[in-house]
BALOBA-1460 file (C-alpha; in Angstrom, 3 decimals):
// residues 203
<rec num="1" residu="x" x="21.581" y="57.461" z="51.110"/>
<rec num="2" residu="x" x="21.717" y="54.079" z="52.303"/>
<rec num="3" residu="x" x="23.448" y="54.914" z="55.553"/>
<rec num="4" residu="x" x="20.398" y="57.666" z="56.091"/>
<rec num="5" residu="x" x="17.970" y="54.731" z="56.009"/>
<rec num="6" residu="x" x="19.748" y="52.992" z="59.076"/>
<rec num="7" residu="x" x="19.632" y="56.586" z="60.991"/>
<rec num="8" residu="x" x="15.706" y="56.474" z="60.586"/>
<rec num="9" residu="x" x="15.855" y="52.917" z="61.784"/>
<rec num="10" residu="x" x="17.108" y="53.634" z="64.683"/>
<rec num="11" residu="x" x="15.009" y="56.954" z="64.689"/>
<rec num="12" residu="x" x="11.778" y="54.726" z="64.520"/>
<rec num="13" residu="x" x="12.946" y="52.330" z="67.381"/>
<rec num="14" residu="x" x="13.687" y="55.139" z="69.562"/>
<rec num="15" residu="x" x="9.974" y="56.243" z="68.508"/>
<rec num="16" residu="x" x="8.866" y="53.065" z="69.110"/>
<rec num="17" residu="x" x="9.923" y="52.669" z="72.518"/>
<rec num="18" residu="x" x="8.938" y="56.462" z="73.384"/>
<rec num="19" residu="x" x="5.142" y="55.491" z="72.561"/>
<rec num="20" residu="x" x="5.406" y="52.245" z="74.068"/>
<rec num="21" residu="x" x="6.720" y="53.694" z="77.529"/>
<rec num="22" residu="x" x="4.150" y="56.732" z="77.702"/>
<rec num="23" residu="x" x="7.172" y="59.094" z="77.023"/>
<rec num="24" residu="x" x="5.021" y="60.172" z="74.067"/>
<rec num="25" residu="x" x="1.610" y="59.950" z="72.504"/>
<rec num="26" residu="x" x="1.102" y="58.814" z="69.261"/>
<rec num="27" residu="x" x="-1.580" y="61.241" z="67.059"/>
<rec num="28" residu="x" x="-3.492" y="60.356" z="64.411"/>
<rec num="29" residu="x" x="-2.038" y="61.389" z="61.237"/>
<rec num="30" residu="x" x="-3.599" y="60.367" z="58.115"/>
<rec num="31" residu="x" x="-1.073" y="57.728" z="56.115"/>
<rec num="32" residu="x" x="-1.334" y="59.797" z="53.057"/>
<rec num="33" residu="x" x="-0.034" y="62.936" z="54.614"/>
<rec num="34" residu="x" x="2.968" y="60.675" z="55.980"/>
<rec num="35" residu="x" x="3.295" y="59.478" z="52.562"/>
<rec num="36" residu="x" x="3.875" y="62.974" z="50.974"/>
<rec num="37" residu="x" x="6.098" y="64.439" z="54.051"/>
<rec num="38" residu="x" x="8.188" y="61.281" z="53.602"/>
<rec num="39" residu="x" x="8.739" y="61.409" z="49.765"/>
<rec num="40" residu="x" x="9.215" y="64.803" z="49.873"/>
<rec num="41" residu="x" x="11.558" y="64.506" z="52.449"/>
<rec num="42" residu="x" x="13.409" y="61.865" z="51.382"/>
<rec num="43" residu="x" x="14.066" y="63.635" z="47.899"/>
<rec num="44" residu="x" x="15.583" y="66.742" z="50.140"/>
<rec num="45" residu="x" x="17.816" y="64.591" z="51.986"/>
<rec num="46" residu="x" x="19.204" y="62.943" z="48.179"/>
<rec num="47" residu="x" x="19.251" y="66.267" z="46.240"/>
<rec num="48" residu="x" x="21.306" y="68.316" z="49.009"/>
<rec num="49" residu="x" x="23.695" y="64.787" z="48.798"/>
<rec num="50" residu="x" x="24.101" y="65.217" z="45.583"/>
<rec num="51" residu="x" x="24.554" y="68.905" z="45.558"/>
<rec num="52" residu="x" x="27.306" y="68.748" z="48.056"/>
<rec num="53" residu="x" x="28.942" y="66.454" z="45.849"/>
<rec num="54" residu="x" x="28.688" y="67.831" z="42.396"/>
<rec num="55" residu="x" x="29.162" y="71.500" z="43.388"/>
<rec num="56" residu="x" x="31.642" y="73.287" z="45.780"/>
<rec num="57" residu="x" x="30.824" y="73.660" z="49.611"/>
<rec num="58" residu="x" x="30.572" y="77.571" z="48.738"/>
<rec num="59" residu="x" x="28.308" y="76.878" z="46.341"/>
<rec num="60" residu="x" x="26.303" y="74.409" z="48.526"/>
<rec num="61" residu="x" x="26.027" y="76.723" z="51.406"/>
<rec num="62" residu="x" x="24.968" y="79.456" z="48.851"/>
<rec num="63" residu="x" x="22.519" y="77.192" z="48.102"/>
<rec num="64" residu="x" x="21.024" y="76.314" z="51.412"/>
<rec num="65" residu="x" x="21.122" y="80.003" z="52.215"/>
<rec num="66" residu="x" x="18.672" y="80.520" z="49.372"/>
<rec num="67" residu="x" x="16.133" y="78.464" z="51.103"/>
<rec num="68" residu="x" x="14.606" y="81.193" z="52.493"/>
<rec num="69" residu="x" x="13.083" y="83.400" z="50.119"/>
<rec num="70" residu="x" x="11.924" y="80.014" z="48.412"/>
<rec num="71" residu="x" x="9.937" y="78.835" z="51.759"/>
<rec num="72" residu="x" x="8.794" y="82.588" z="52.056"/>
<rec num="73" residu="x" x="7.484" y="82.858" z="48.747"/>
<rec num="74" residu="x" x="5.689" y="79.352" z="48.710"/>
<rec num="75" residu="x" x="4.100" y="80.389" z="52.794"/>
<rec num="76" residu="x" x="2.913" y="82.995" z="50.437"/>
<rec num="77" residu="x" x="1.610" y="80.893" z="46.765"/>
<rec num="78" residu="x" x="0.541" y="78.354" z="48.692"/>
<rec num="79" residu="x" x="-0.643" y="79.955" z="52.483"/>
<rec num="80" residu="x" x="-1.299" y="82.885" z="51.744"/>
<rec num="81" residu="x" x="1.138" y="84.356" z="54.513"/>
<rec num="82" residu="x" x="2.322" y="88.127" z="54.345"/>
<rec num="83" residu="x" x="5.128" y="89.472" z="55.702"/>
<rec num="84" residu="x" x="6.507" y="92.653" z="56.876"/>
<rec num="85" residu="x" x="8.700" y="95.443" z="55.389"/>
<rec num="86" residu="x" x="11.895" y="94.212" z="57.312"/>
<rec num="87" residu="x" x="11.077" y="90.818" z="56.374"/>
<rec num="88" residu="x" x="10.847" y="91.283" z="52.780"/>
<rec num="89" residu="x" x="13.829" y="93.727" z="52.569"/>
<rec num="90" residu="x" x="15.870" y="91.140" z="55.025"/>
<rec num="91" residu="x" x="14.898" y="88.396" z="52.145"/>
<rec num="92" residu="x" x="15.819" y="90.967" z="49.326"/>
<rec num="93" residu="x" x="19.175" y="91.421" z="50.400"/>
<rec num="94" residu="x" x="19.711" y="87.483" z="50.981"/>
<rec num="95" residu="x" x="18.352" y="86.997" z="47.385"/>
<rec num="96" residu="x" x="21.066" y="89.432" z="46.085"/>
<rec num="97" residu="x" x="23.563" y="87.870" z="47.900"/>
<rec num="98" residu="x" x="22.779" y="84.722" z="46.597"/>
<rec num="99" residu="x" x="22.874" y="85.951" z="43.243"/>
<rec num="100" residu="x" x="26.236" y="87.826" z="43.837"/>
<rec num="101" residu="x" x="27.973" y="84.469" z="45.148"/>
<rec num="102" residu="x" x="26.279" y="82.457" z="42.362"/>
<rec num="103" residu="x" x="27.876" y="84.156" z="39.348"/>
<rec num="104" residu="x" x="31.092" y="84.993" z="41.111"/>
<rec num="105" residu="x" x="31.408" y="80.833" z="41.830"/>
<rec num="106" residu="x" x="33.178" y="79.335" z="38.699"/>
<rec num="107" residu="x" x="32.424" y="76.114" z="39.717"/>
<rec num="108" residu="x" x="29.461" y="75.769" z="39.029"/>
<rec num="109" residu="x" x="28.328" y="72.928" z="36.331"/>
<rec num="110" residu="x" x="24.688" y="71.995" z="34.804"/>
<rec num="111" residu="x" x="24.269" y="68.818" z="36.575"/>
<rec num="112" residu="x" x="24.957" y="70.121" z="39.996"/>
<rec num="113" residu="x" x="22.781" y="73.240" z="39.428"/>
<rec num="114" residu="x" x="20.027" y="71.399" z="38.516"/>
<rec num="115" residu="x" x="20.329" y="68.960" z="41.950"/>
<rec num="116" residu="x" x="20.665" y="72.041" z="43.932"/>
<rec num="117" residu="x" x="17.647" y="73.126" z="42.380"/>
<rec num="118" residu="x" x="15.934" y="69.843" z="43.111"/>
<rec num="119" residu="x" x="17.269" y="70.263" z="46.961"/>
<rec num="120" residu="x" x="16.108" y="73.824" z="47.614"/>
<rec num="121" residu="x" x="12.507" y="72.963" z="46.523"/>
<rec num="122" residu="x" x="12.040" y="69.886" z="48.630"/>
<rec num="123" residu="x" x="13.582" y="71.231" z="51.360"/>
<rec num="124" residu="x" x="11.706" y="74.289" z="51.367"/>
<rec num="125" residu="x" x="8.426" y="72.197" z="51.102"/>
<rec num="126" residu="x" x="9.501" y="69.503" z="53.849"/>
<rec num="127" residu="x" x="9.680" y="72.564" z="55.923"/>
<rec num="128" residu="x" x="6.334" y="73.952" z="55.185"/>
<rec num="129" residu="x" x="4.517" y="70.622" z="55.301"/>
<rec num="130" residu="x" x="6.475" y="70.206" z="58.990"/>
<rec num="131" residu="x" x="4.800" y="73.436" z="60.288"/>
<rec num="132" residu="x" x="1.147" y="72.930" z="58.244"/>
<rec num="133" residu="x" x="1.153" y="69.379" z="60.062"/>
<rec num="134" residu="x" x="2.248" y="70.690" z="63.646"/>
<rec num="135" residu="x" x="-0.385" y="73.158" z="63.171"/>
<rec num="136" residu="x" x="-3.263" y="70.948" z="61.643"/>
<rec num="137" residu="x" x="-2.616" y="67.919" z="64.010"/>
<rec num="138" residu="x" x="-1.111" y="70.080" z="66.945"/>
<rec num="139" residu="x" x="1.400" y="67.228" z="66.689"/>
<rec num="140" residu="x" x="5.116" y="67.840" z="68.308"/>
<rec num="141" residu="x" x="8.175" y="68.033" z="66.301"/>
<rec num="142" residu="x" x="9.230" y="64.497" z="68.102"/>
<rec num="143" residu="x" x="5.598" y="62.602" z="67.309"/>
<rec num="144" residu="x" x="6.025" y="63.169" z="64.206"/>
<rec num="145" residu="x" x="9.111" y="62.714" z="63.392"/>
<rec num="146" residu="x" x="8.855" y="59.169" z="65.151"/>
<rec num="147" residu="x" x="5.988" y="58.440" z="62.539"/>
<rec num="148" residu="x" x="7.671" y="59.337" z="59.528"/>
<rec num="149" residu="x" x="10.597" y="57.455" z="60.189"/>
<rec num="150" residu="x" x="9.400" y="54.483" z="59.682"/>
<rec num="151" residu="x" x="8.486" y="55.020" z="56.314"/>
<rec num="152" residu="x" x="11.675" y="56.821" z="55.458"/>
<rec num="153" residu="x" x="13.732" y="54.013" z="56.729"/>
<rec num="154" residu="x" x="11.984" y="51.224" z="54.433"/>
<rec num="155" residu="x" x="12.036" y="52.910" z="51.356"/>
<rec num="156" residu="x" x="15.843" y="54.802" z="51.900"/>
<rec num="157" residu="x" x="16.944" y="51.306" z="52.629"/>
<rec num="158" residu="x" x="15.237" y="49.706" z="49.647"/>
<rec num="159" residu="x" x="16.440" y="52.288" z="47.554"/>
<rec num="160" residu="x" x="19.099" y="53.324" z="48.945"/>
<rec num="161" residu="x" x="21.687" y="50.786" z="47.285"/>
<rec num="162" residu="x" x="20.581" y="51.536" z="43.921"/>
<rec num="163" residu="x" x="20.713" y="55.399" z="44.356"/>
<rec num="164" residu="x" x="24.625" y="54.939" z="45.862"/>
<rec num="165" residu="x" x="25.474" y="52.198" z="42.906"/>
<rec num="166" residu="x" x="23.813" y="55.432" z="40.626"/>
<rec num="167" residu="x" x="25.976" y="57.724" z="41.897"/>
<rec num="168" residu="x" x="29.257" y="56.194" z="42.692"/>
<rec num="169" residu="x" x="29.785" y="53.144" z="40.445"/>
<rec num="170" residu="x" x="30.618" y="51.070" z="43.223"/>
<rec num="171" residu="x" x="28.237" y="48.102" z="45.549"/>
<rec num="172" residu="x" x="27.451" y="48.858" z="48.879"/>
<rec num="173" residu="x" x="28.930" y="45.708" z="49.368"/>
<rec num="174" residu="x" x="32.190" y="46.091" z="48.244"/>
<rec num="175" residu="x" x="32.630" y="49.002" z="50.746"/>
<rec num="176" residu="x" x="34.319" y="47.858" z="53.917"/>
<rec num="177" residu="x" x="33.971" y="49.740" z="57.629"/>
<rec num="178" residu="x" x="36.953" y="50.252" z="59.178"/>
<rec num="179" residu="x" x="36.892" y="51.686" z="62.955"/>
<rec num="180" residu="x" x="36.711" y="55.807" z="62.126"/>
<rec num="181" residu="x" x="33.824" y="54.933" z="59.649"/>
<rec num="182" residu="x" x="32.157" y="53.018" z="62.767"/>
<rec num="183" residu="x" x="32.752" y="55.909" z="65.214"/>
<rec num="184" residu="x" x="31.297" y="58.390" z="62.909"/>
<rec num="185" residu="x" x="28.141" y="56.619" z="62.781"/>
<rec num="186" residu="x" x="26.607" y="58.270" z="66.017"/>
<rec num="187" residu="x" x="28.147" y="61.069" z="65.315"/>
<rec num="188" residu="x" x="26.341" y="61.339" z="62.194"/>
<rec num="189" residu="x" x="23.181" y="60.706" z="63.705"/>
<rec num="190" residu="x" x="23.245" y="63.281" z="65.886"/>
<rec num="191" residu="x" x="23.412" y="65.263" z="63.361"/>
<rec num="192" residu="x" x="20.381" y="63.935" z="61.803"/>
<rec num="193" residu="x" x="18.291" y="64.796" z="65.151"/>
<rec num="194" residu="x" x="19.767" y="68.190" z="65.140"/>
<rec num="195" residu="x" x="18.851" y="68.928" z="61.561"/>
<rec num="196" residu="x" x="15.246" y="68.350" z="62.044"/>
<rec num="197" residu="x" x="14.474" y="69.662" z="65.111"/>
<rec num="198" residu="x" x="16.544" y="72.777" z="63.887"/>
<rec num="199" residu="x" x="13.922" y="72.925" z="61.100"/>
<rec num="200" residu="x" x="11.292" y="72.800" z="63.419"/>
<rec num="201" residu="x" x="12.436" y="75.597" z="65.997"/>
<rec num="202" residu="x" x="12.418" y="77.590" z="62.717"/>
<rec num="203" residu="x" x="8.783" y="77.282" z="62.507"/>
């Protein structure tokens, strides 16, 4: 969790210099709306955390795969938005699936059921909120991203400690970085970029 705060960090520099340069324009998004993406989103990125390390990876996948009959069926409670025939029987058969997987997985426990719960709710609603903002502030995946991140960063790195202390017993601290953990830093952060602009492209 804590580590996620110092990818926004760097996420909201990189914004930072992107506005200051021209590279970008910065919209105007009201503060409240920022708010709610950012809590939202930063319960998503500790819930699927979590998941991954309470359940199995099968599980977690499963999981993540059942993201999207959740986001269709909250486009439709909460947008309104119908689909099509092949769409509904494509989400039908992924539901299914899911629920094939999900009883066939001994693995599974309360506690991690309930996180993956948690994750596949936020997550579906970070991605909504990412396309209802795009749309209502005809904002770019990028601009907004680099005005979020500032507000992720603060409160995953306030946080952040005491969420890690919750979950693994042990001070962030006490842990010490040897040279693969500092490699894997970019590395990780990469994958950070790719996640979210994946979500976008998916809008």
């Amino acid at each position: 969790t804590t580590l996620t705060g110092f990818h926004f960090c760097t996420t909201a520099v990189i914004g930072l210099v992107s506005n200051a340069t021209g590279y970008t324009t910065k919209k105007n998004v009201p503060l409240w709306e920022l708010l709610w993406f950012s809590v939202v989103a930063n319960t998503s990125i500790t819930a699927m955390n979590l998941s991954l390390m309470l359940n199995s990876v099968g599980f977690y996948q499963i999981s993540k795969l059942s993201m999207i009959p959740v986001v269709c069926f909250l486009e439709w409670l909460l947008n309104g938005k119908h689909y099509s025939n092949k769409v509904k029987m494509a989400v039908v058969v992924v539901v299914i699936g899911v629920g094939v997987c999900t009883v066939t997985d001994v693995k599974i426990n309360a506690h991690g059921f309930l996180c993956a719960c948690v994750a596949v709710l936020s997550t579906s609603l970070q991605q909504i909120s990412i396309g209802s903002l795009q749309k209502k502030y005809s904002i770019g995946s990028f601009e907004l991203l680099s005005q979020t991140a500032p507000i992720q960063a603060l409160s995953l790195l306030l946080l952040g400690p005491f969420v890690d202390y919750f979950l693994t017993g042990k001070l962030l601290a006490s842990y010490k970085i040897s040279s693969a953990a500092f490699v894997s830093i970019p590395c990780l952060l990469k994958t950070k970029f790719d996640d979210f602009y994946g979500e976008k492209s998916d809008m």
